[in-house]
N, CA, C and O atoms as a GROMACS GRO file, in nm:
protein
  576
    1UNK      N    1   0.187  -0.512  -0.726
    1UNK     CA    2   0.248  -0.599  -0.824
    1UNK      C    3   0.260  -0.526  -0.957
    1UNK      O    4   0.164  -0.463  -1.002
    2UNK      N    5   0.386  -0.532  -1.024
    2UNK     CA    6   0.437  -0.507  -1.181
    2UNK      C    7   0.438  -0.605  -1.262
    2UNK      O    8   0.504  -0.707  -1.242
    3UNK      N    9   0.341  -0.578  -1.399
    3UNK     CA   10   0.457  -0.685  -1.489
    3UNK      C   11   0.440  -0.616  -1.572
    3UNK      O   12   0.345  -0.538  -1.574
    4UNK      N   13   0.532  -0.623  -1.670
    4UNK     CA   14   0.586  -0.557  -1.795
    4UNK      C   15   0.620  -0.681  -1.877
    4UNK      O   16   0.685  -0.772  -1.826
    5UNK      N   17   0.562  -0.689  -2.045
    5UNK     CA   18   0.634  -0.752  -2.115
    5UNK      C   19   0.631  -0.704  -2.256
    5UNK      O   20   0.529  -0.680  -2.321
    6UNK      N   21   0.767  -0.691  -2.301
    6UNK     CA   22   0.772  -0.605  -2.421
    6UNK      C   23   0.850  -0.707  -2.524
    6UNK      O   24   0.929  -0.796  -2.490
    7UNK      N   25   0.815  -0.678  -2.634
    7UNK     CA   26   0.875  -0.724  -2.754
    7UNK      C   27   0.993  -0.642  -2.804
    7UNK      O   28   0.983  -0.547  -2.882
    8UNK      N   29   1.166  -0.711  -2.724
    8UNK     CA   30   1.236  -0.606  -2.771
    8UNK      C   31   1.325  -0.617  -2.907
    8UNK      O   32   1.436  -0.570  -2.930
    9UNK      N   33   1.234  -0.701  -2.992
    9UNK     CA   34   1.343  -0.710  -3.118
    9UNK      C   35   1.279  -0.840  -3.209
    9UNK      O   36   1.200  -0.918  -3.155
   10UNK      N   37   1.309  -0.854  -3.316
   10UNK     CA   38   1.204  -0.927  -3.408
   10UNK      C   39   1.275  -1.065  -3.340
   10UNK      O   40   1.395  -1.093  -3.345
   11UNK      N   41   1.147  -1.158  -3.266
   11UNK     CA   42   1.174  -1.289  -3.202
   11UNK      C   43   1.224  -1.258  -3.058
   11UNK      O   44   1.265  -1.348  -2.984
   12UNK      N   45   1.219  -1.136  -3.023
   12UNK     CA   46   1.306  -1.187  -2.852
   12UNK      C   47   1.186  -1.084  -2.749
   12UNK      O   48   1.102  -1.021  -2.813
   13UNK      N   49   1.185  -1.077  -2.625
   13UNK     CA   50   1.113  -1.041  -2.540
   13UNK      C   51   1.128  -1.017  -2.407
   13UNK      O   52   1.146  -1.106  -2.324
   14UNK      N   53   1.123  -0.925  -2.388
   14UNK     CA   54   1.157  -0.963  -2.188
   14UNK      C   55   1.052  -0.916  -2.124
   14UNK      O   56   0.982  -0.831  -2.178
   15UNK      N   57   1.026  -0.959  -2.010
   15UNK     CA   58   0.913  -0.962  -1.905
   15UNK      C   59   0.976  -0.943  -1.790
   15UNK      O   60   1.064  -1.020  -1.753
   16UNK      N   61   0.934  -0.825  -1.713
   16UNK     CA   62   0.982  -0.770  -1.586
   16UNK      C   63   0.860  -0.788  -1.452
   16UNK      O   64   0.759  -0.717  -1.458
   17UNK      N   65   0.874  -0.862  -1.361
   17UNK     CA   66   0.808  -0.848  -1.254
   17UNK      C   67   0.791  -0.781  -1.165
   17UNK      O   68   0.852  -0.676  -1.186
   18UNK      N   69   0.732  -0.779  -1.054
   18UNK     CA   70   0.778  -0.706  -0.972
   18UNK      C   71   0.707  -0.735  -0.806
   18UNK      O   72   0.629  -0.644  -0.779
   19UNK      N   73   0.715  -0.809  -0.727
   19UNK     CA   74   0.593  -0.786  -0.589
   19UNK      C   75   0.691  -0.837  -0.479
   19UNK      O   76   0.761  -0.932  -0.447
   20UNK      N   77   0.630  -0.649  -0.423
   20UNK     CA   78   0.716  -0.574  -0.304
   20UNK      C   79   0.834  -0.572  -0.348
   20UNK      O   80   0.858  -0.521  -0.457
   21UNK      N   81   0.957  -0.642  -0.252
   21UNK     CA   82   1.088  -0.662  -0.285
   21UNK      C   83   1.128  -0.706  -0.414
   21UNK      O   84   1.193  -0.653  -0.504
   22UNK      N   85   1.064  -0.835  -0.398
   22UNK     CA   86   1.132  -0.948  -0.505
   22UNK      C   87   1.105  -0.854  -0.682
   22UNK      O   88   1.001  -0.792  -0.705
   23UNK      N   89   1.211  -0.864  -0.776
   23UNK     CA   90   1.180  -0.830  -0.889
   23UNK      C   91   1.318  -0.938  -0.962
   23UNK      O   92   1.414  -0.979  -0.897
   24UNK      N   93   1.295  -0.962  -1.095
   24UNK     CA   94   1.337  -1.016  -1.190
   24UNK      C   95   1.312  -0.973  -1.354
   24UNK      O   96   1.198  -0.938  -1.386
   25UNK      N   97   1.373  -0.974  -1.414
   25UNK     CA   98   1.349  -0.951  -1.593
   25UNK      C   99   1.404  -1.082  -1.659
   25UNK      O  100   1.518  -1.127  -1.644
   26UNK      N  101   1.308  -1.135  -1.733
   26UNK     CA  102   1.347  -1.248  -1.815
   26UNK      C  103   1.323  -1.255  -1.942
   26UNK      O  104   1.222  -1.208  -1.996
   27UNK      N  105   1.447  -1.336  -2.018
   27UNK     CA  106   1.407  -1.274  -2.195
   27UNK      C  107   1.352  -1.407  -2.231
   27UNK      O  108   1.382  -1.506  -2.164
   28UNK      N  109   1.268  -1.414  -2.341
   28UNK     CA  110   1.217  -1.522  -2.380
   28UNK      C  111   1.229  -1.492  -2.586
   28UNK      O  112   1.205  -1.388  -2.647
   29UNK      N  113   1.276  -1.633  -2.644
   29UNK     CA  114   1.298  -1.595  -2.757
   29UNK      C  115   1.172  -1.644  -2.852
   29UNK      O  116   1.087  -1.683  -2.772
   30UNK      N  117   1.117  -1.662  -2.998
   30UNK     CA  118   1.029  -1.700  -3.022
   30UNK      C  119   1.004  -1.868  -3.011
   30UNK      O  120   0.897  -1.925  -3.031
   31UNK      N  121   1.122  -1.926  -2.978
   31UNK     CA  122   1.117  -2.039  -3.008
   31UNK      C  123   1.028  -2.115  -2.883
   31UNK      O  124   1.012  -2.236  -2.889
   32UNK      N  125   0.985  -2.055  -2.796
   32UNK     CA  126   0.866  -2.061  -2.755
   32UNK      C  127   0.782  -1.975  -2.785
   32UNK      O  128   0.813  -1.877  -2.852
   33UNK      N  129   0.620  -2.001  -2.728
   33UNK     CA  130   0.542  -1.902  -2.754
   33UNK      C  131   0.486  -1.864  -2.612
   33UNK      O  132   0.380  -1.903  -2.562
   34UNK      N  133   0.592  -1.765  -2.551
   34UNK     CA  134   0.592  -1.756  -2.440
   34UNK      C  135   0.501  -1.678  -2.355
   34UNK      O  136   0.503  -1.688  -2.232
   35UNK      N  137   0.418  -1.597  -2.420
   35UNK     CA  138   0.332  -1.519  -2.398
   35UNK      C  139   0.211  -1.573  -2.328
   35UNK      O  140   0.179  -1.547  -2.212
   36UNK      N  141   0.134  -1.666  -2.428
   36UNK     CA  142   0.041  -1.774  -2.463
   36UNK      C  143   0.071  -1.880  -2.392
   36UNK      O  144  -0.014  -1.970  -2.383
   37UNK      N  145   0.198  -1.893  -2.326
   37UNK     CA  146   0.252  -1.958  -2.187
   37UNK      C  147   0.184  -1.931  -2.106
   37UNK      O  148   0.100  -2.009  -2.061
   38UNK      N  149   0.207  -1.774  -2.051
   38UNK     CA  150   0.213  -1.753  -1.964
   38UNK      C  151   0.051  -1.701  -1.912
   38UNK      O  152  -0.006  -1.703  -1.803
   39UNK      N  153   0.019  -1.663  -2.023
   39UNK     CA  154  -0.152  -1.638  -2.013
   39UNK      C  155  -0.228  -1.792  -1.990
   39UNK      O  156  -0.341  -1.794  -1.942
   40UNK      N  157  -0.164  -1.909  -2.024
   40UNK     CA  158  -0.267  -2.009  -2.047
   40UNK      C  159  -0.198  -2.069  -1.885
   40UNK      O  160  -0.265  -2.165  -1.847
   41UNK      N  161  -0.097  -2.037  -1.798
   41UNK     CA  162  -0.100  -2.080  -1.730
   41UNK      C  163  -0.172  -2.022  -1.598
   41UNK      O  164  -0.218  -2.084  -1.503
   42UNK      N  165  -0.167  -1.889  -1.620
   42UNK     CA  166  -0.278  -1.838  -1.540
   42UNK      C  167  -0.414  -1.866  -1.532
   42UNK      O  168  -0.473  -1.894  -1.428
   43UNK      N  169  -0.474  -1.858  -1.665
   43UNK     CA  170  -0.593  -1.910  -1.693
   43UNK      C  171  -0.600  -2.060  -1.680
   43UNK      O  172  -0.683  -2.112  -1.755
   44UNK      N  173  -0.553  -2.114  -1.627
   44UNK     CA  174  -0.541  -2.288  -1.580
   44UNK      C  175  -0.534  -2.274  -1.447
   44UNK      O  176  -0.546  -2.381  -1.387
   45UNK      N  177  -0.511  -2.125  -1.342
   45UNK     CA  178  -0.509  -2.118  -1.184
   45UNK      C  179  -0.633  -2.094  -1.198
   45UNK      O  180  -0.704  -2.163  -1.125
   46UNK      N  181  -0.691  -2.016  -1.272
   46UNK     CA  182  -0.845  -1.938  -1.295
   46UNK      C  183  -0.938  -2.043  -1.263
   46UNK      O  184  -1.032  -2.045  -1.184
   47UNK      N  185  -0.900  -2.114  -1.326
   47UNK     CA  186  -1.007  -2.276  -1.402
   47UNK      C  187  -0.975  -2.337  -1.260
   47UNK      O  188  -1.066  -2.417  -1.239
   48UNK      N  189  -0.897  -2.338  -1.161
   48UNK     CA  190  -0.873  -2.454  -1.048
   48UNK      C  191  -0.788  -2.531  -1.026
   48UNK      O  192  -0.763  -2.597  -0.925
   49UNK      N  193  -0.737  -2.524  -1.128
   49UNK     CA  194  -0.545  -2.616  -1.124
   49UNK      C  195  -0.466  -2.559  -0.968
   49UNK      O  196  -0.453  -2.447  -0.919
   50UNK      N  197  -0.434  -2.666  -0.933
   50UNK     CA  198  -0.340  -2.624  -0.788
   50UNK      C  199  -0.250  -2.566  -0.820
   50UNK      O  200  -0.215  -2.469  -0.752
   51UNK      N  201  -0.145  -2.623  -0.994
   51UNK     CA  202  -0.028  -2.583  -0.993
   51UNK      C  203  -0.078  -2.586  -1.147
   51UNK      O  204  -0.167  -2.652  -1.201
   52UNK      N  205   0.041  -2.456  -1.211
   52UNK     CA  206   0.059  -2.488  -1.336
   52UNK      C  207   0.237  -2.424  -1.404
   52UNK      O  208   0.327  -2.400  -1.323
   53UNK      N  209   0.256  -2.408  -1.540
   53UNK     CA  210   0.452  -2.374  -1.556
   53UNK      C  211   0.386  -2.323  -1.676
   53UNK      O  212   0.282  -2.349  -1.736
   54UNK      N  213   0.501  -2.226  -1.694
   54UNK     CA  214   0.483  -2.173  -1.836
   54UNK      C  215   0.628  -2.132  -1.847
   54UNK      O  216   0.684  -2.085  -1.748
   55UNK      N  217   0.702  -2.152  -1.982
   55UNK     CA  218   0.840  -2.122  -2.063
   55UNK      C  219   0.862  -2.034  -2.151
   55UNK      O  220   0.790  -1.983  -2.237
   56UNK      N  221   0.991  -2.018  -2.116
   56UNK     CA  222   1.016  -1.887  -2.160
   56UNK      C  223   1.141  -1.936  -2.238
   56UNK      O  224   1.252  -1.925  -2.185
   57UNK      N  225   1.135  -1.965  -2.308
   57UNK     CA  226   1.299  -2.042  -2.445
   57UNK      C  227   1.348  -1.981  -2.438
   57UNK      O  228   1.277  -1.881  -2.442
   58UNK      N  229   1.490  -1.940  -2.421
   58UNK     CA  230   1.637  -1.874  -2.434
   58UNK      C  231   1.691  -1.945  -2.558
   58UNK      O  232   1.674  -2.057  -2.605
   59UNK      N  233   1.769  -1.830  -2.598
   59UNK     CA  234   1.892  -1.949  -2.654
   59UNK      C  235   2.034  -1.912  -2.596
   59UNK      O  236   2.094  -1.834  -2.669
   60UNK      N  237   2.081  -1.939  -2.519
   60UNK     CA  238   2.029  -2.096  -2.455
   60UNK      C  239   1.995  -2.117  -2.346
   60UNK      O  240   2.062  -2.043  -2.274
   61UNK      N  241   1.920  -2.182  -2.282
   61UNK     CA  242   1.904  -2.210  -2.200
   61UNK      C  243   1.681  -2.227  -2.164
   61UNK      O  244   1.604  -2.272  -2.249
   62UNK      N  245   1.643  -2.185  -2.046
   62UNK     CA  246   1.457  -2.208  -2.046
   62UNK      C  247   1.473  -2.106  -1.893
   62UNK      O  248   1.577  -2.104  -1.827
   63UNK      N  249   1.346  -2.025  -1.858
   63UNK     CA  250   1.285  -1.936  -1.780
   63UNK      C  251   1.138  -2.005  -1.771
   63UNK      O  252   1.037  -1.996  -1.841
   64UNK      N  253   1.170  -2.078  -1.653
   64UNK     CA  254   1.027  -2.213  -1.621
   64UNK      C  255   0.990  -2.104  -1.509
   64UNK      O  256   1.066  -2.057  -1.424
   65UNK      N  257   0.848  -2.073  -1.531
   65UNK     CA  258   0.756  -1.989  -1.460
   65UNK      C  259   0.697  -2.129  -1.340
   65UNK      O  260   0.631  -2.214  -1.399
   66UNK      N  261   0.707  -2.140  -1.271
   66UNK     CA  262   0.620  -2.216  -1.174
   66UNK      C  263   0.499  -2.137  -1.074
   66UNK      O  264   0.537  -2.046  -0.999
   67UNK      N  265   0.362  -2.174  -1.078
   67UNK     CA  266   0.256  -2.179  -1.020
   67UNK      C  267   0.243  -2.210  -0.954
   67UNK      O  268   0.230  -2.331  -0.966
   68UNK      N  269   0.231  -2.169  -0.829
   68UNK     CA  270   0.093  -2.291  -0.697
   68UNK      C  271   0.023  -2.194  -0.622
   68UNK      O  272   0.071  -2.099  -0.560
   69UNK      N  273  -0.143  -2.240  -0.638
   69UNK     CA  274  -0.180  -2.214  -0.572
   69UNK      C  275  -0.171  -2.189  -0.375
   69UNK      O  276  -0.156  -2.298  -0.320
   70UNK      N  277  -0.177  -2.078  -0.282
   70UNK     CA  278  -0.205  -2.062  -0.137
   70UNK      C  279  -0.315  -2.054  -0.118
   70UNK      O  280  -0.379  -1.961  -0.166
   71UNK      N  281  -0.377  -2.154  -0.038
   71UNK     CA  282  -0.507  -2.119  -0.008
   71UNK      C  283  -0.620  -2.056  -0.087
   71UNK      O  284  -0.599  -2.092  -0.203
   72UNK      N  285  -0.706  -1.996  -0.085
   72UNK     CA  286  -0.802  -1.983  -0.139
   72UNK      C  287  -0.810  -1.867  -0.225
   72UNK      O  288  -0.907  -1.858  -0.299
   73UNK      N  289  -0.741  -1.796  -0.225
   73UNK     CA  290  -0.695  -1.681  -0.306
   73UNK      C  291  -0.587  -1.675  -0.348
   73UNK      O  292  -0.583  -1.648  -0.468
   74UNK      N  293  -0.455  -1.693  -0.280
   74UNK     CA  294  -0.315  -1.664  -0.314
   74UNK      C  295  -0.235  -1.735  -0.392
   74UNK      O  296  -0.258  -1.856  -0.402
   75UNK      N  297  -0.155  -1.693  -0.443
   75UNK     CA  298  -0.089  -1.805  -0.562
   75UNK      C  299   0.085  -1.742  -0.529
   75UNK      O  300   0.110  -1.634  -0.475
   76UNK      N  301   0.182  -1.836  -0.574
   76UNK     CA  302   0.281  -1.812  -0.506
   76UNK      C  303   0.419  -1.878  -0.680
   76UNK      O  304   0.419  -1.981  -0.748
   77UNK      N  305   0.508  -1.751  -0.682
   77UNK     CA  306   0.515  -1.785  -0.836
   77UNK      C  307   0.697  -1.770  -0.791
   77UNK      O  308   0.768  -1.707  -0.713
   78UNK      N  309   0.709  -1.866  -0.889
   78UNK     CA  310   0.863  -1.888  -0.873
   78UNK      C  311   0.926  -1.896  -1.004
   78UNK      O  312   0.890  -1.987  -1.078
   79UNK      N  313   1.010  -1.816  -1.040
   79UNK     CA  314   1.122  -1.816  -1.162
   79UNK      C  315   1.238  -1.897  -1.159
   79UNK      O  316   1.330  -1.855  -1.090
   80UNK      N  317   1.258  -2.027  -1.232
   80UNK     CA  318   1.376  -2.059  -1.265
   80UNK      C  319   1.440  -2.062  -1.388
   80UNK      O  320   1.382  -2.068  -1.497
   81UNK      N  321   1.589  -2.056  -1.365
   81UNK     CA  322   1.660  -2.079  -1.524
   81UNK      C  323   1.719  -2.202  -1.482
   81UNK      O  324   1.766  -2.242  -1.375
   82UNK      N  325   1.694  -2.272  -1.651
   82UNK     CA  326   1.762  -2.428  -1.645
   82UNK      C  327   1.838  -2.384  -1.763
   82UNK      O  328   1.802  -2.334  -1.869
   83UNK      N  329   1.946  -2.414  -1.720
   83UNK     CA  330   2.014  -2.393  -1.892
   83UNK      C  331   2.170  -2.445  -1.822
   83UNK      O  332   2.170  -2.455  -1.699
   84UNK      N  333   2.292  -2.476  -1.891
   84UNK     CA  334   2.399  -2.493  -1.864
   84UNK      C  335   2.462  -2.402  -1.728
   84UNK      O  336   2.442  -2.281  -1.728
   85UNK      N  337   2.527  -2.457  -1.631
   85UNK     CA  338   2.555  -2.411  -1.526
   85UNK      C  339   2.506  -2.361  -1.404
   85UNK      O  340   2.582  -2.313  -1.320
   86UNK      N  341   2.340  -2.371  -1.384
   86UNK     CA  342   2.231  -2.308  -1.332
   86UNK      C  343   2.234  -2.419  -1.231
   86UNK      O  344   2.262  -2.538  -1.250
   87UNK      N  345   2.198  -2.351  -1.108
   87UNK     CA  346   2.189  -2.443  -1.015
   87UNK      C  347   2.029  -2.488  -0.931
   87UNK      O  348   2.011  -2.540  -0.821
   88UNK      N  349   1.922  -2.439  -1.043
   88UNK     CA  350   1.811  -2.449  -1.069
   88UNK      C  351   1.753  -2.382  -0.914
   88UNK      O  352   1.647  -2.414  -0.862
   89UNK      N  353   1.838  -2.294  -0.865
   89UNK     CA  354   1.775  -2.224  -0.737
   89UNK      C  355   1.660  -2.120  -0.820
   89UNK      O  356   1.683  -2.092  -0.938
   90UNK      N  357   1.581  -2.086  -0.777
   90UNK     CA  358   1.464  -1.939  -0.796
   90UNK      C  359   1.548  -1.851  -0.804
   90UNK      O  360   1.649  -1.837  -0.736
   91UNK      N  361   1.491  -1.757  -0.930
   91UNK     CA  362   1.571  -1.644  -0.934
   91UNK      C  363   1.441  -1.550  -0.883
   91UNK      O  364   1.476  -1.433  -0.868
   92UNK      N  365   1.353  -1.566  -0.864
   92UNK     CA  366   1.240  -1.520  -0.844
   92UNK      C  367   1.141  -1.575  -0.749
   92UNK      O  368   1.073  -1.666  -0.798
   93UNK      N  369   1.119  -1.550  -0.646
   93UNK     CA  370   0.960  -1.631  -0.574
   93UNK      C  371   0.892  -1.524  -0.479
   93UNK      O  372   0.956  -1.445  -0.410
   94UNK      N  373   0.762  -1.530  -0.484
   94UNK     CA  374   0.712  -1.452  -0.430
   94UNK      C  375   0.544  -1.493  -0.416
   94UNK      O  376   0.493  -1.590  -0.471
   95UNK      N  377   0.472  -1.393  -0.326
   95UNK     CA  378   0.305  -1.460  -0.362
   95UNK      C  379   0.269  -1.327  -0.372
   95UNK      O  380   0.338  -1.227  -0.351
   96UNK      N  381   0.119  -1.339  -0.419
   96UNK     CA  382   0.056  -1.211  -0.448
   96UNK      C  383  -0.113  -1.313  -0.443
   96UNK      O  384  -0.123  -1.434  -0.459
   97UNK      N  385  -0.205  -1.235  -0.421
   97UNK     CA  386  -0.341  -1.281  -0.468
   97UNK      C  387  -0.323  -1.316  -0.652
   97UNK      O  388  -0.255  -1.264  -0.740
   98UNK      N  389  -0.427  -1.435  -0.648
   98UNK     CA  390  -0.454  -1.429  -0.798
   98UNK      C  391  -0.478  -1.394  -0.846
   98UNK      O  392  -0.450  -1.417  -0.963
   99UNK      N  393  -0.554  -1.302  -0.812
   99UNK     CA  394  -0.682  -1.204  -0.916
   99UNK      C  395  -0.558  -1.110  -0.938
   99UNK      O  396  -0.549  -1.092  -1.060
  100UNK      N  397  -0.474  -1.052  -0.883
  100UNK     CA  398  -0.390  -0.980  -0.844
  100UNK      C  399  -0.321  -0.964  -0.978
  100UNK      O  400  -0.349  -0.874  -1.057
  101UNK      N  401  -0.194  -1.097  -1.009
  101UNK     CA  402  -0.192  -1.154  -1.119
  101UNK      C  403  -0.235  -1.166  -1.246
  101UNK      O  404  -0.161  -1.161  -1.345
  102UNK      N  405  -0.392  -1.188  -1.247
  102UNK     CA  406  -0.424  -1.184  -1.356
  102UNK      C  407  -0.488  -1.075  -1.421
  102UNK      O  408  -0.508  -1.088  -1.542
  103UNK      N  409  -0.524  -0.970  -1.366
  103UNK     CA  410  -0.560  -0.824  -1.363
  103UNK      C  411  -0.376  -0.772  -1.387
  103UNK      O  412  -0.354  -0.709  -1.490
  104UNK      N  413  -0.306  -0.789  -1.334
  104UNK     CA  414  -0.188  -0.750  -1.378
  104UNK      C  415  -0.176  -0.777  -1.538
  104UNK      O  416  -0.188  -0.694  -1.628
  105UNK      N  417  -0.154  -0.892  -1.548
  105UNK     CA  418  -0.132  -1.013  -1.699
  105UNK      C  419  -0.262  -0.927  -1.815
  105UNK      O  420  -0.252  -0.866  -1.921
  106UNK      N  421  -0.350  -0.956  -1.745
  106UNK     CA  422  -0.477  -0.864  -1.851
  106UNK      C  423  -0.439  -0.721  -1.873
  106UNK      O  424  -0.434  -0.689  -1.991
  107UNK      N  425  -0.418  -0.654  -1.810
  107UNK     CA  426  -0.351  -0.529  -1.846
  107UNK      C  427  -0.298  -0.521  -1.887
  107UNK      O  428  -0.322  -0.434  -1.970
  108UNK      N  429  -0.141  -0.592  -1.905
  108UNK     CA  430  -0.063  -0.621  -1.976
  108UNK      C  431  -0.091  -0.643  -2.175
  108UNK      O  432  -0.062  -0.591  -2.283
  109UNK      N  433  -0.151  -0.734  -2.125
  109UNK     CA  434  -0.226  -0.800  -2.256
  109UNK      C  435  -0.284  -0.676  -2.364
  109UNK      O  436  -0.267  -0.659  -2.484
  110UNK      N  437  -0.355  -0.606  -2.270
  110UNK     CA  438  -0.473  -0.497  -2.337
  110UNK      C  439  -0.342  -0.400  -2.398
  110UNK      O  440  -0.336  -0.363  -2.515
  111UNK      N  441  -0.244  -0.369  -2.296
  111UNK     CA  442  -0.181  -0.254  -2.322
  111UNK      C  443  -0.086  -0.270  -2.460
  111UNK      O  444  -0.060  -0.182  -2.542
  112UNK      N  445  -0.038  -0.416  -2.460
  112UNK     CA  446   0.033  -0.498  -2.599
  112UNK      C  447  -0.088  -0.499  -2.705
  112UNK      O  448  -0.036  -0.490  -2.816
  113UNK      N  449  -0.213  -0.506  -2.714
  113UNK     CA  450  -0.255  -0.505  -2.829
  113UNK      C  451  -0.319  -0.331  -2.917
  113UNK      O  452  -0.333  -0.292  -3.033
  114UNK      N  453  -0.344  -0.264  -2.758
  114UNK     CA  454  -0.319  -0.111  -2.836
  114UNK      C  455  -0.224  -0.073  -2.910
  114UNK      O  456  -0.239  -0.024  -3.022
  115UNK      N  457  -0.066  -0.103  -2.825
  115UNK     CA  458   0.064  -0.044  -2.909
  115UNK      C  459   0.100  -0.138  -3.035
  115UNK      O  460   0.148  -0.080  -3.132
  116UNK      N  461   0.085  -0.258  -3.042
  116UNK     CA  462   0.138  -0.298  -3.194
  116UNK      C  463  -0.028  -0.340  -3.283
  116UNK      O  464  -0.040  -0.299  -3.398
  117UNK      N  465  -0.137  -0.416  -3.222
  117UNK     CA  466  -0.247  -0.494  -3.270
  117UNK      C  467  -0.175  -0.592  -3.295
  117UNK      O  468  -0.053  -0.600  -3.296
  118UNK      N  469  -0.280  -0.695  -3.322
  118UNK     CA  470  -0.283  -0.787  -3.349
  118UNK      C  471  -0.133  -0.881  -3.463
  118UNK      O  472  -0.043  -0.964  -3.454
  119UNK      N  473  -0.206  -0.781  -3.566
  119UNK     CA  474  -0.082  -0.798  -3.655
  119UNK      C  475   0.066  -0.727  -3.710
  119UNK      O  476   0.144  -0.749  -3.802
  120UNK      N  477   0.055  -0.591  -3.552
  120UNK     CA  478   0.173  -0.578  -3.586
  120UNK      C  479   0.243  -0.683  -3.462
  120UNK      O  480   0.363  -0.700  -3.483
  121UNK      N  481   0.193  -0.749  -3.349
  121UNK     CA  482   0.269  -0.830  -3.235
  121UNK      C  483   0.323  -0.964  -3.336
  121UNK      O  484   0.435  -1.011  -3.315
  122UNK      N  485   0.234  -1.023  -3.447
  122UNK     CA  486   0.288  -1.092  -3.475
  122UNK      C  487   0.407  -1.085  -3.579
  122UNK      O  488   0.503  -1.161  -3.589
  123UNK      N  489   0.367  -0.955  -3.664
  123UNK     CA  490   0.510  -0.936  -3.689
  123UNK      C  491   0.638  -0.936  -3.664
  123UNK      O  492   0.736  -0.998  -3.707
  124UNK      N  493   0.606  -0.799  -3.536
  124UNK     CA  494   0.764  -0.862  -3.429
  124UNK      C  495   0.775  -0.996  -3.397
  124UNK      O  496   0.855  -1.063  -3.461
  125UNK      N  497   0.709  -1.047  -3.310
  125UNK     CA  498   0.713  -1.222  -3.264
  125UNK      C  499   0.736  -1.284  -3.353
  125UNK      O  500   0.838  -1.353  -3.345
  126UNK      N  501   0.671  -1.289  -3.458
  126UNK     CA  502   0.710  -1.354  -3.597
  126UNK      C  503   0.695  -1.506  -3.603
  126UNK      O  504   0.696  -1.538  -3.722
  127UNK      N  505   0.683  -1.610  -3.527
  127UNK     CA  506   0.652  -1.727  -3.505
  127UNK      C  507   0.532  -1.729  -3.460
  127UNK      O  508   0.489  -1.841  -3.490
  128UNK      N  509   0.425  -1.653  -3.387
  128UNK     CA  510   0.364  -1.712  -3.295
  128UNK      C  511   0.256  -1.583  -3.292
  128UNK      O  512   0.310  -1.473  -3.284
  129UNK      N  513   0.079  -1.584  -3.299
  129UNK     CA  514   0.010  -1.523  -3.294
  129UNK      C  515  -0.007  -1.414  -3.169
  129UNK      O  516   0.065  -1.430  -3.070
  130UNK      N  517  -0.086  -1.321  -3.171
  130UNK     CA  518  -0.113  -1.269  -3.072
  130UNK      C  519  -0.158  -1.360  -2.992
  130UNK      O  520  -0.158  -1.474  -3.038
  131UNK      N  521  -0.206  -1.341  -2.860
  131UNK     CA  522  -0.301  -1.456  -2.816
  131UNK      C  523  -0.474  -1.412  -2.739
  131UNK      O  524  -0.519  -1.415  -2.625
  132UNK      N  525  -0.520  -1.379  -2.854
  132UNK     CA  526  -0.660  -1.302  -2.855
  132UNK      C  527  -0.735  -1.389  -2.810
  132UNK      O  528  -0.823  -1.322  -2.755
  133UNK      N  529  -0.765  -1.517  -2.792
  133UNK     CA  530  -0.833  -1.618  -2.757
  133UNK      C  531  -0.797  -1.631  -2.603
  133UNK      O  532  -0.900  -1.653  -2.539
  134UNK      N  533  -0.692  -1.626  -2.530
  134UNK     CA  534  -0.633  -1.638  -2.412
  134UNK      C  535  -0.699  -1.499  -2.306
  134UNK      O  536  -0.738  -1.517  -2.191
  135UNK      N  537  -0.700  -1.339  -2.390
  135UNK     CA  538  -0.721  -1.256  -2.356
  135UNK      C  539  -0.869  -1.263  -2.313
  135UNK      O  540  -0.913  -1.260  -2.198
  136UNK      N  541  -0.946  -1.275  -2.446
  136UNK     CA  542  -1.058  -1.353  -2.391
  136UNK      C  543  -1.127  -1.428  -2.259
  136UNK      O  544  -1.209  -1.383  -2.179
  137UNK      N  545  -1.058  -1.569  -2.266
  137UNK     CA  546  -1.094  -1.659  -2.166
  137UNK      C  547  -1.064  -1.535  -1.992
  137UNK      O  548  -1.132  -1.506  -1.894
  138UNK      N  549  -0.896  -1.492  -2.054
  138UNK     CA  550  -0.869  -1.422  -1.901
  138UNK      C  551  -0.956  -1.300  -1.865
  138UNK      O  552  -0.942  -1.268  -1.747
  139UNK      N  553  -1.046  -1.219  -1.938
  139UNK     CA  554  -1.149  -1.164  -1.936
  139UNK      C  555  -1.268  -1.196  -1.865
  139UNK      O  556  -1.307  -1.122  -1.774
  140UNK      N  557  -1.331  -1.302  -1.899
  140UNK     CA  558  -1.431  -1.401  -1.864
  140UNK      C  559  -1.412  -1.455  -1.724
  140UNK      O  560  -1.503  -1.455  -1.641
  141UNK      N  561  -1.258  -1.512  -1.697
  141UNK     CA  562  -1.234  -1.563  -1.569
  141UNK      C  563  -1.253  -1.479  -1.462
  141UNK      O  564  -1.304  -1.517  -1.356
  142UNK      N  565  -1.202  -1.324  -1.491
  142UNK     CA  566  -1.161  -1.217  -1.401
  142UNK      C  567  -1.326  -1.220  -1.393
  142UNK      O  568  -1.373  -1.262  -1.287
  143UNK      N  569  -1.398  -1.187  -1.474
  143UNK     CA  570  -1.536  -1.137  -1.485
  143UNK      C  571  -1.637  -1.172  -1.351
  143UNK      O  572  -1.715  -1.098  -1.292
  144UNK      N  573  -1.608  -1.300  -1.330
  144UNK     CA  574  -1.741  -1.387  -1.256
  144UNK      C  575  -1.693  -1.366  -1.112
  144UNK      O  576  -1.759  -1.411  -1.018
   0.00000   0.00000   0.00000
């Protein structure tokens, strides 16, 4: 499994996936805080939630991350766009283990706060904090 998510411009972002075949890139603008989405929806599979969504704001349109747990390890993640003309099929679905996921996402995380810190991510992002508290919890979860 890949993920990549970069800050490519003051307020905008894209996030690239990747497991086995299936891959997708999706941009997310600040008008969510899509990051802190997507970390708090993982960390809500962590915690025991069967299912959880996290958004990704366009303008125009939304990049709805969908969750569900497989069985006792596996989690199974689906990308849609809702926005004008979308026929709300998956542009994305695939499963991977959770831990899988969130060791991906944490890496991620770690590798975004070496290259800008804290306060240069919120600069670029410009609406919306790092999410150091999220990094945290997903630390702790992976931990036990």
């Amino acid at each position: 499994m890949k993920l990549r998510y970069d800050v490519t411009g003051t307020g905008w972002a894209d996030c690239a996936i990747e497991i086995g075949e299936a891959t997708a890139t999706v941009t997310a603008s600040y008008l969510s805080d899509a990051l802190d989405d997507l970390v708090g929806a993982v960390v809500a599979l962590l915690c025991g939630d069967e299912q959880s969504t996290a958004s990704f704001a366009g303008e125009p349109g939304e990049y709805r991350w969908e969750f569900a747990r497989k069985g006792p390890d596996g989690v199974i993640i689906r990308i849609r766009f809702l926005g004008a003309g979308s026929d709300n099929q998956p542009i994305f679905d695939a499963e991977t283990r959770l831990r899988t996921l969130a060791g991906a996402l944490l890496s991620e995380l770690q590798r975004l706060l070496r290259e800008y810190g804290a306060a240069g991510f919120k600069e670029r992002w410009v609406r919306h904090d790092f999410p150091e508290r999220r990094v945290d919890q997903l630390k702790e979860l992976l931990a036990r």
